[in-house]
N, C-alpha and C positions, 0 to 999 in steps of 0.2 A: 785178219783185218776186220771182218764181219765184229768178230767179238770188242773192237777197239771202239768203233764210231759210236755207238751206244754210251758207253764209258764220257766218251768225250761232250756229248750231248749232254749226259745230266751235272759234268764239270762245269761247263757254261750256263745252264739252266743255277747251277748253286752260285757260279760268280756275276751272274747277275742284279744281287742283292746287294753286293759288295760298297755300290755307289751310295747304299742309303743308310751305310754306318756297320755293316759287318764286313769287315776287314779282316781278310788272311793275315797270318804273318808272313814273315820274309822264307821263311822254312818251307813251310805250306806249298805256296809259291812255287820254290824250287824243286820241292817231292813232286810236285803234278807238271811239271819244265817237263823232266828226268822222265815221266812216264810214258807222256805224249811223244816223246821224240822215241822212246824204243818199240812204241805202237807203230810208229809212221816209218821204222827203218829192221824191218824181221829178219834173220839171218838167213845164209843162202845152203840149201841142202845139201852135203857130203855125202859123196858115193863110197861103198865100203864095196872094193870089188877083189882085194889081194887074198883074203879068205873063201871067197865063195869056190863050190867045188863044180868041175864040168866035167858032167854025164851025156851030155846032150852030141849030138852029131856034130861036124864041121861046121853045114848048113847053117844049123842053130848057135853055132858060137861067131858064126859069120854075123848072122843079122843079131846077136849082140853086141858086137863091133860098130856095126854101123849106129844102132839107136845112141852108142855110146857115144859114138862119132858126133849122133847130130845132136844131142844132149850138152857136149861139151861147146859144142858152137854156137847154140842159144844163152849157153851161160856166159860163154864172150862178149857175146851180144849184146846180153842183160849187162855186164859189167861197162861196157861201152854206152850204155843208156843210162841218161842221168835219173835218180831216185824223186819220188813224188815228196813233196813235204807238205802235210796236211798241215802242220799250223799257218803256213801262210795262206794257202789258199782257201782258209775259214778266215782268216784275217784274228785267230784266237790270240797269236799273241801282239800285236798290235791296243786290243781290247783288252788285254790284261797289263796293258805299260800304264796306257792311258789310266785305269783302277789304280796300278800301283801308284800315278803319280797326283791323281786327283783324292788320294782314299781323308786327306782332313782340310778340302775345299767345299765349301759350301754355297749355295746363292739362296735367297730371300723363296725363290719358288718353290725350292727343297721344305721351308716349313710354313708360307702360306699354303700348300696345297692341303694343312692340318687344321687352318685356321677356320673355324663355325662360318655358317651366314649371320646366324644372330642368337642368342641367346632368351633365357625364359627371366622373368619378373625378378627383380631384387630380391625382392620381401618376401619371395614363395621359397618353399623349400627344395624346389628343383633346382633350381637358378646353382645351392652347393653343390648340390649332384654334377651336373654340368663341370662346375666351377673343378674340383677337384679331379673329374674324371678329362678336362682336357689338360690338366697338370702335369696327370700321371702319363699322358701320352707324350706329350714333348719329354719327359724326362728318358720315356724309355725307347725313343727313336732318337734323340742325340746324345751327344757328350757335352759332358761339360764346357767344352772348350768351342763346341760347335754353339752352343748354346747363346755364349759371351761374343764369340762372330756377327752372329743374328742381331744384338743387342746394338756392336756398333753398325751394320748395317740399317738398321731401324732411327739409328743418331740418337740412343736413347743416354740418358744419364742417371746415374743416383745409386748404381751399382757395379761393387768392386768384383775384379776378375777371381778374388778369391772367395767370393762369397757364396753357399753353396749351391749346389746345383738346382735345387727348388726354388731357391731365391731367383735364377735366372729365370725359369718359367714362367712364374709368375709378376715378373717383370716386364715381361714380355705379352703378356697376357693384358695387364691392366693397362700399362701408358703404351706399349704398342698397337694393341686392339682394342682399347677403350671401355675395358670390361670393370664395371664397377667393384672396390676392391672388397673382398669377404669378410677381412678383419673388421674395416669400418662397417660393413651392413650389419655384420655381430655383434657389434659396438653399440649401432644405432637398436638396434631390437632393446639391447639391454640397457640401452640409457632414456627407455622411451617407455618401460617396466619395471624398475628398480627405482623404489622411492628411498630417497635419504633427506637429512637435516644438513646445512651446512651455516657457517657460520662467517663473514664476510669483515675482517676488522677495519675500521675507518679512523683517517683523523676528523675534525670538527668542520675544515671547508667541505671535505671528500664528501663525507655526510650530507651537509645542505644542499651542495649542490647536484648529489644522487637523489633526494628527496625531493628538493623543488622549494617553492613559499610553504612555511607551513607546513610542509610532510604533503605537499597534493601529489607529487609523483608517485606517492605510496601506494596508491588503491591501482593507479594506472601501471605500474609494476607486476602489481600481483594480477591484473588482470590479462597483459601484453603473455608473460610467459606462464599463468596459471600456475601460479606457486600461493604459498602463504607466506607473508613476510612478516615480521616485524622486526623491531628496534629496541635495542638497550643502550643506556648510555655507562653503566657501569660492567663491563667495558664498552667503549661506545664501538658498537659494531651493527651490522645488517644480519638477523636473521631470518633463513630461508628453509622451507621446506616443502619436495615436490618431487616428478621425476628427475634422474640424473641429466635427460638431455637443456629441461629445463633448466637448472640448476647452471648445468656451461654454460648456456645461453646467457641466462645473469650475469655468470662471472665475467665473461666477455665484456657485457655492456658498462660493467662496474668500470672493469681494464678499461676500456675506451674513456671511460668517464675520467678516470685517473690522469690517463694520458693528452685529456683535452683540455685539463686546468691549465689558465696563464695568472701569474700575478703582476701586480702593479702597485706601488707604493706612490704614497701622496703624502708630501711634509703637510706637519701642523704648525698655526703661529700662535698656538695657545699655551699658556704656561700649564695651564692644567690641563688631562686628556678628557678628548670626550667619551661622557657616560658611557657605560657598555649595554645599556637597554634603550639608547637613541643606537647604539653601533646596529644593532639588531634589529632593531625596523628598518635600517636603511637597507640593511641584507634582504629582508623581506620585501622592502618596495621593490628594491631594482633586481633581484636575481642573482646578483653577484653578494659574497660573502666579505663581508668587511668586518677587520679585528685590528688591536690597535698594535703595533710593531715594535718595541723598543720605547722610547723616552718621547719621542715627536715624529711619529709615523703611524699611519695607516696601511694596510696589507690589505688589498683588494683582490682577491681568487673567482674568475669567472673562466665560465670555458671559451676557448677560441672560437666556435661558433657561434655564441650569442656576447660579440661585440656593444652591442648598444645597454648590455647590464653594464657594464665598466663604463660606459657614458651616464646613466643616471647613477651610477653609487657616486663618482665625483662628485657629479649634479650635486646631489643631497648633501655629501662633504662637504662640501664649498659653502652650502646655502646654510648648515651647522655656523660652519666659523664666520660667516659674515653676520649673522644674527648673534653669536656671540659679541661680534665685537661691537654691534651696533647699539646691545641693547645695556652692555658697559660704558657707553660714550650717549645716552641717552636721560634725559630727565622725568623724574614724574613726580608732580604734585598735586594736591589734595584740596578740593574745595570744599568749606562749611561756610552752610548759609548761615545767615543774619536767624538773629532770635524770632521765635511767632509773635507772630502781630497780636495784640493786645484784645482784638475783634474777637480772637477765635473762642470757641464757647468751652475748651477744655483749658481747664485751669494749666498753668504754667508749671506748678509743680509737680505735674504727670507727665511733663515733657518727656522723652527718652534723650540723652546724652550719652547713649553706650551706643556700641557696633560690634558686628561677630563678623564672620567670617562664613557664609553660605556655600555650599556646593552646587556648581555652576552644572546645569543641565539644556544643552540646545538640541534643537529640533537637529541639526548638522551634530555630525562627527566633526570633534576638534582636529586646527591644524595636525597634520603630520608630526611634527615635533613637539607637540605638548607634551606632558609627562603625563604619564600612561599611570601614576598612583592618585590622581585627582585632578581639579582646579578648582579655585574658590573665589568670590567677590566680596568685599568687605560692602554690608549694607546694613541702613541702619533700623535697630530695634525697635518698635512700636506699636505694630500695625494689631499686636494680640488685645489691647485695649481700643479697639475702635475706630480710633482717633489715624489717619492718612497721613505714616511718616513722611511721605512723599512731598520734596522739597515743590510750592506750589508757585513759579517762577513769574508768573503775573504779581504776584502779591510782594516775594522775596526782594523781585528787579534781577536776581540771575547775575549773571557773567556782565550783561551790560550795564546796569546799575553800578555793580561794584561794591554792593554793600556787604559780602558776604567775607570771607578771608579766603585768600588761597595759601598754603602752607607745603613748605619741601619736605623733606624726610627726618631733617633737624628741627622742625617745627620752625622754622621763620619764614619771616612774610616773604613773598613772592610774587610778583608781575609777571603774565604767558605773554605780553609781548616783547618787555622787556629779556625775558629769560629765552626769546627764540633768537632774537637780533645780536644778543652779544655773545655769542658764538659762530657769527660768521665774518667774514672779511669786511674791510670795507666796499662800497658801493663802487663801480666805475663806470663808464661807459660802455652801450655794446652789453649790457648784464642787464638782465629782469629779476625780479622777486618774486614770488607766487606762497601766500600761504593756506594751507589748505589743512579743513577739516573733516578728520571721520569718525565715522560713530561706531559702536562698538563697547566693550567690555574688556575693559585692564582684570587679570584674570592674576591671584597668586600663586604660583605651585612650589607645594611643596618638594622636599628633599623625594628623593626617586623610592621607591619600596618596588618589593614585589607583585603589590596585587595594587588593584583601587579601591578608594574607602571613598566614603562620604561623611567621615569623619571628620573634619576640620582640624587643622593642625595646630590650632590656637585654640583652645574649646571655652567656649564661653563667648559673655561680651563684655564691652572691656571701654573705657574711653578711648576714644581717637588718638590721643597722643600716646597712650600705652600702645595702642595697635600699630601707630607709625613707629614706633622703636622696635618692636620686632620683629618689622619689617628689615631694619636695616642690622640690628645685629645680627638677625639669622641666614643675611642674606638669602633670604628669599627671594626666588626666581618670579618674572610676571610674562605676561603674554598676550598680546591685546589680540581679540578675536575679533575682527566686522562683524556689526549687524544693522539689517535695515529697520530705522527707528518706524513704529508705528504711524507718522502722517506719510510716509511714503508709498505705503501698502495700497492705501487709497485712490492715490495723484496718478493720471492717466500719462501713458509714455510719448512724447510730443517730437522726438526724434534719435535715433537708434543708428548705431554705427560700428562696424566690427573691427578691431583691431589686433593685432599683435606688441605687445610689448617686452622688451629685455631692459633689464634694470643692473649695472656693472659696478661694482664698490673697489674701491680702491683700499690695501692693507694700512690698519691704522700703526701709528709708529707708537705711541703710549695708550694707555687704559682710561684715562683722562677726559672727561666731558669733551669732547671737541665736532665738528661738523665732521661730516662724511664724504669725502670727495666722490664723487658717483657720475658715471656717464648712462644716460638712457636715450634706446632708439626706439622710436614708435610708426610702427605703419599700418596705413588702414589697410583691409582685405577687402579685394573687387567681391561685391555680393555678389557676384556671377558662381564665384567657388565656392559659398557654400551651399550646402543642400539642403533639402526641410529636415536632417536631422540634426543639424549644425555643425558637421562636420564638412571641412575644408578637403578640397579636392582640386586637381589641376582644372582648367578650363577647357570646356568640350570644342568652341565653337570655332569654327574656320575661319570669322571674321576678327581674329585677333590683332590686337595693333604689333607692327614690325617691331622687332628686338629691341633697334633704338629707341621706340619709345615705353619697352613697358615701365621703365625705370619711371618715369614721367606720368603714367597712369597711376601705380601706385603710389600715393602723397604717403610719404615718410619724414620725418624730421628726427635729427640727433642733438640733445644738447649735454652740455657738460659744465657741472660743477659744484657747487659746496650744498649738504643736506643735514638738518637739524631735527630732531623729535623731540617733544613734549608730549607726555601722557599725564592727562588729567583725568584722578579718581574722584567722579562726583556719589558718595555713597546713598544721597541722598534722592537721586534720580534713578531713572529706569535703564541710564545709558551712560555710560561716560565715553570721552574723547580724544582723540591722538593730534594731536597738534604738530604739523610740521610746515618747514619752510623750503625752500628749494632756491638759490642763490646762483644761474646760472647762464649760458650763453649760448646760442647755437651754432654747430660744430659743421662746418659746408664738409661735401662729400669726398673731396679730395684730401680732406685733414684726419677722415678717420683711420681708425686703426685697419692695417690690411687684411687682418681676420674678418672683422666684419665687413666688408667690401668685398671679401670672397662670399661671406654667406647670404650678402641682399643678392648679389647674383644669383647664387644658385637657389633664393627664394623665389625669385622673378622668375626664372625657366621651372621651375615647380610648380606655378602659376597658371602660365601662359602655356607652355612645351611640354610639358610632364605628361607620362600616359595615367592612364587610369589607377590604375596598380602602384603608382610610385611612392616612396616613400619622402618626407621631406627633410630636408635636409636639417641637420642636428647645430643649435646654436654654440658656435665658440664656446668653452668654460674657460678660457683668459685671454684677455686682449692687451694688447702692449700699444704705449702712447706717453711718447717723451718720457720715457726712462719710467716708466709707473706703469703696474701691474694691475689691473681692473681683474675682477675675481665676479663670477656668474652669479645675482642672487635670485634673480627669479625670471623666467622665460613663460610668458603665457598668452591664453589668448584670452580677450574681455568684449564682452557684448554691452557696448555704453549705452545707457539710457539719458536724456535729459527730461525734466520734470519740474514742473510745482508742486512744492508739496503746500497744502497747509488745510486748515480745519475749521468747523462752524463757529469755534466761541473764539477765535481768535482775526483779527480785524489786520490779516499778512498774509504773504505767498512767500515761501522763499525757493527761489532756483535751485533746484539739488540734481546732482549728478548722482544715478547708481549704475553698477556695474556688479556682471556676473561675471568672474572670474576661474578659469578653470587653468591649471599647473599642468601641463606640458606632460613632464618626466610621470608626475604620481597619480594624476587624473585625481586631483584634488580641488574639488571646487567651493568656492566661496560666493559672499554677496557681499557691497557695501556702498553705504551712502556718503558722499563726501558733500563739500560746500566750498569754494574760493573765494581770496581775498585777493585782488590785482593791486596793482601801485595805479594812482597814488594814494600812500600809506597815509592817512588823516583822519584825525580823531572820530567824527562824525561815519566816514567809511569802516572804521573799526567797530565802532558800537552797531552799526548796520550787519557787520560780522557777527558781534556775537549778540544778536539779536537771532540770529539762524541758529547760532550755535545751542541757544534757550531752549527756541520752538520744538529744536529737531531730537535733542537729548530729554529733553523734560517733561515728555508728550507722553503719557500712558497712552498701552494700549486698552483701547476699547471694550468693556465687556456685553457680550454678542455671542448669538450662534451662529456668527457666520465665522466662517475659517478662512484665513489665505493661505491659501497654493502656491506655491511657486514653479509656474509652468516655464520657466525660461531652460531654455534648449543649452545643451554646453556645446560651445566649440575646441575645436581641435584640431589642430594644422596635424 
């Protein structure tokens, strides 16, 4: 027995382990059942007495008798006495059911009791050591199957019960314990060290709008991820060169870039399409990529987070085809003065009777839309001999006089009053006239090219009637520019006023000279909102008037109806003139269109309500108003001036209005001088017209070393 319990001790001492994944078999098991129970039950001793021989006396075979006697009566005894069973009372096998029946049950504290406190640095070379060396442990204290237990205990996902056994670990390891994973920190080493070239291919929106205006997202590209970039267009793609992580990094933002385009199409009501070197400034002004679509469409590609570029590429869309059609349905004709007075001291026959064709150069960048290969002003030849082509309008009589000709593009005579008036309706009640003059520069441009010349696309000079004929076979496109005539430069500003204006054209039904149906709303800006740098802003102060009345603060007016141009090229002057009439009525608030009724509200709380930070709200681009389509042509704000203008050798004042003009959408700004004509329309009132119209076109400017400035501030809602 001595020899058994030892045995049994280091049994128990080895099935101890049992629980933590070394498992007996079923054999094993029962080979050590089988042992312990023949330890714990030894057989019972046999007496050998039928051989033995006896030499001994009576006496001594007596007291063998007796020992025998009491020998065989303890053995009764013993056999009437139940046997000791040491497995139970170690409770060994109770402890070994329990193993049997627990040996592929596992709980969470079986392999957190494996799990680190914390680990060493990513980026260090220990952090593998580590990373590896607690791999190797979980693989070689469980099974596979113990492994996938743990996994869904943990409620982990992403890995199959067959997948191998290192895959469990280390699943276990990273989304279980949060251990940064090895592949990717090897990834990152070498994507962070490994410099390559890659090559990115694009279509023509993808491109722009990865770039920016002009390519400026290029430098801010290369600089964000510290790559070298550049561009090819044959094949048109992005090339990149730098580390690899950089390089993802790119591709990602490209990806992103790709997946944030939205498009949008806009009919055209042009028979012809518009140019593709006007399509590509308007991509450039607003952000968004415009190209033209099929037969009568526009394809606008802007990304979903910059919304307001697909509001200016319209914008400029819109404001293309209403100037197309405007300037189709528009007149212009030509004035030559009366022959030189007989006084003047250069003989008659050095007169100049020819005209070229100049390239026009202003202190301002031309309109947006001009053609980007030149502009020219027909002026006339002379000035190399001496002698001051320059039509001298005291002497001539001018426009008021009337002694001079005015001529169309067929060469026949023509009347500017007659030729604004009959092209509008007649006259009714409840309807005013307004005709009104501005100065400026009828500008001719040629056919579109690649570059700009100041070449003249008519070279030489030529008479007047030749030069009006190829105006009109070539059709040749023109462009009137504002400019403030030189008495105005002078004339001190006598009252000043800031407004906003939107100007809305209605589509014309033919090609045909005809008025322009037009609706326009005007409102003044409380100078409380703008600041000294003339930019519009809501209003700070807490003493503002109640809701109901801002509408009533801000004086706005809306009128609607028929609009006429006349452009008059006077070569002979320093300035020519845009002539137009305005045939219309004012439109109360409950008749407007309900677009615009949404936006003077949400102008008024922009105003009044608006925080600091706001933006303001975007003008309709169409408004609908009894069955008719009004189309956006120009939305701006103007800082009005009212003025006298006039000069020492002239014995006149005339009232002139100018205005600084600044575009909304392109932040394009302008100047210009205009002059009004009211009703009522009578001879005497008209020659008083263009008696302004004289002063203010015919005026050279001054030769001096003083320079005008033009210190006027632009605003900006």
């Amino acid at each position: 027995m001595s020899l058994a319990l030892p045995f049994v001790k280091r049994q128990l001492c080895s099935n101890a382990h049992l629980r933590y994944g070394l498992v007996y078999g079923r054999r094993a098991q029962s080979a050590l059942m089988a042992r312990l129970v023949e330890l714990s039950n030894p057989p019972s001793p046999q007496s050998n007495t039928s051989n033995t021989a006896s030499s001994t006396s009576s006496g001594a075979s007596s007291g063998r008798k007796k020992a025998t006697k009491k020998l065989t009566g303890e053995d009764t005894q013993k056999k009437n006495t139940p046997s000791r069973n040491l497995l139970e009372e170690s409770k060994i096998q109770s402890f070994l059911d329990h193993i049997a029946e627990t040996s592929n049950t596992v709980t969470l504290a079986d392999i957190t009791r494996l799990q680190p406190n914390g680990h060493s640095d990513p980026e260090t070379p220990e952090y593998e050591e580590e990373y590896n060396a607690l791999v190797d442990r979980l693989c070689r204290s469980f099974s596979k199957k113990q492994l996938h237990s743990f996994i869904k205990m943990l409620e982990l996902e992403g890995t199959r019960r067959k997948s191998p056994k290192q895959h469990h670990a280390v699943h276990i390891i990273e989304d279980g314990w949060g251990w940064p994973s090895l592949t990717k920190v090897k990834a990152r080493k070498r994507d962070w060290s490994e410099i390559l070239s890659r090559s990115f291919p694009l279509d023509p929106r993808q491109s722009f709008l990865i770039l920016g205006k002009d390519g400026a997202n290029l430098h801010a590209l290369s600089n964000q991820y510290n790559i070298h970039i550049g561009f090819t267009t044959r094949p048109l793609s992005l090339n990149a060169e730098g580390v690899r992580g950089a390089l993802k990094q790119l591709e990602e933002h490209i990806a992103f870039v790709k997946e944030d385009i939205v498009e949008e199409y806009q009919d055209l009501s042009l028979e012809n399409p518009v140019p593709p070197e006007l399509l590509h400034r308007i991509s450039r002004l607003s952000g968004a990529f415009t190209e033209t679509f099929g037969e009568a469409k526009i394809r606008i590609s802007y990304r979903r987070s910059d919304p307001r570029a697909a509001f200016i590429a319209k914008r400029l869309v819109t404001h293309v085809l209403c100037d197309f059609e405007s300037t189709a349905g528009s007149s212009i004709l030509v004035h030559i003065p009366p022959d030189a007075p007989s006084s003047t001291p250069v003989p008659s026959a050095l007169f100049s009777l020819s005209y070229a064709l100049y390239p026009f150069l202003s202190s301002r960048s031309l309109h947006w839309n001009a053609n980007a290969s030149g502009a020219f002003r027909a002026r006339k030849v002379a000035e190399w001999i001496g002698f001051n082509s320059m039509e001298d309008v005291q002497k001539s009589g001018g426009l008021e006089l009337g002694r001079g000709r005015i001529l169309d593009m067929e060469e026949n005579l023509a009347d500017i009053q007659r030729q604004l008036f009959t092209h509008l309706p007649e006259s009714s009640e409840g309807r005013s006239r307004v005709i009104t003059a501005s100065f400026g520069h009828v500008l001719l441009t040629p056919p579109s090219s690649s570059h700009a010349s100041l070449i003249p696309p008519l070279k030489g000079s030529w008479p007047l009637s030749n030069l009006l004929r190829w105006i009109q076979e070539k059709h040749i496109g023109r462009l009137f520019t504002p400019s403030l005539p030189a008495a105005v430069l002078r004339s001190a500003a006598q009252k000043t006023q800031l407004l906003h204006r939107l100007i809305y054209e209605a589509r014309r039904t033919d090609n045909g000279q005809q008025a322009t149906h037009v609706l326009e709303f005007e409102m003044t800006l409380p100078s409380a909102t703008i600041n000294q740098d003339g930019v519009s802003e809501p209003a700070k102060s807490d003493s503002n008037p109640p809701h109901e009345h801002i509408e009533t603060a801000l004086n706005h007016i809306c009128r609607i109806g028929n609009q006429f141009v006349v452009d008059l090229m006077l070569p002979d002057r320093p300035m020519d003139i845009r002539f137009s009439i305005f045939d219309s009525s004012v439109l109360i608030e409950k008749l407007w269109p309900a677009e615009l009724q949404k936006y003077f509200q949400d102008l008024s709380l922009f105003f009044h309500d608006g925080e600091a930070d706001a933006s303001p709200p975007n003008a309709p681009l169409i408004l609908h108003l009894q069955g008719v389509e009004y189309r956006l042509r120009s939305s701006v704000s103007v800082r009005q001036t009212q003025a006298h203008a006039s000069a020492p050798h002239w014995a006149t004042s005339i009232p002139a209005i100018t205005e600084s003009v600044l575009d909304l959408e392109v932040d394009d700004k302008s100047t210009l001088c205009k002059i009004t004509y009211n009703e009522p329309f009578t001879d005497v009132n008209w020659r008083a017209f263009l008696k302004g119209c004289d002063f203010l076109s015919g005026l050279r400017v001054p030769t001096s070393n003083n320079t005008f400035v033009d210190t006027e501030t632009d605003i900006t809602l």
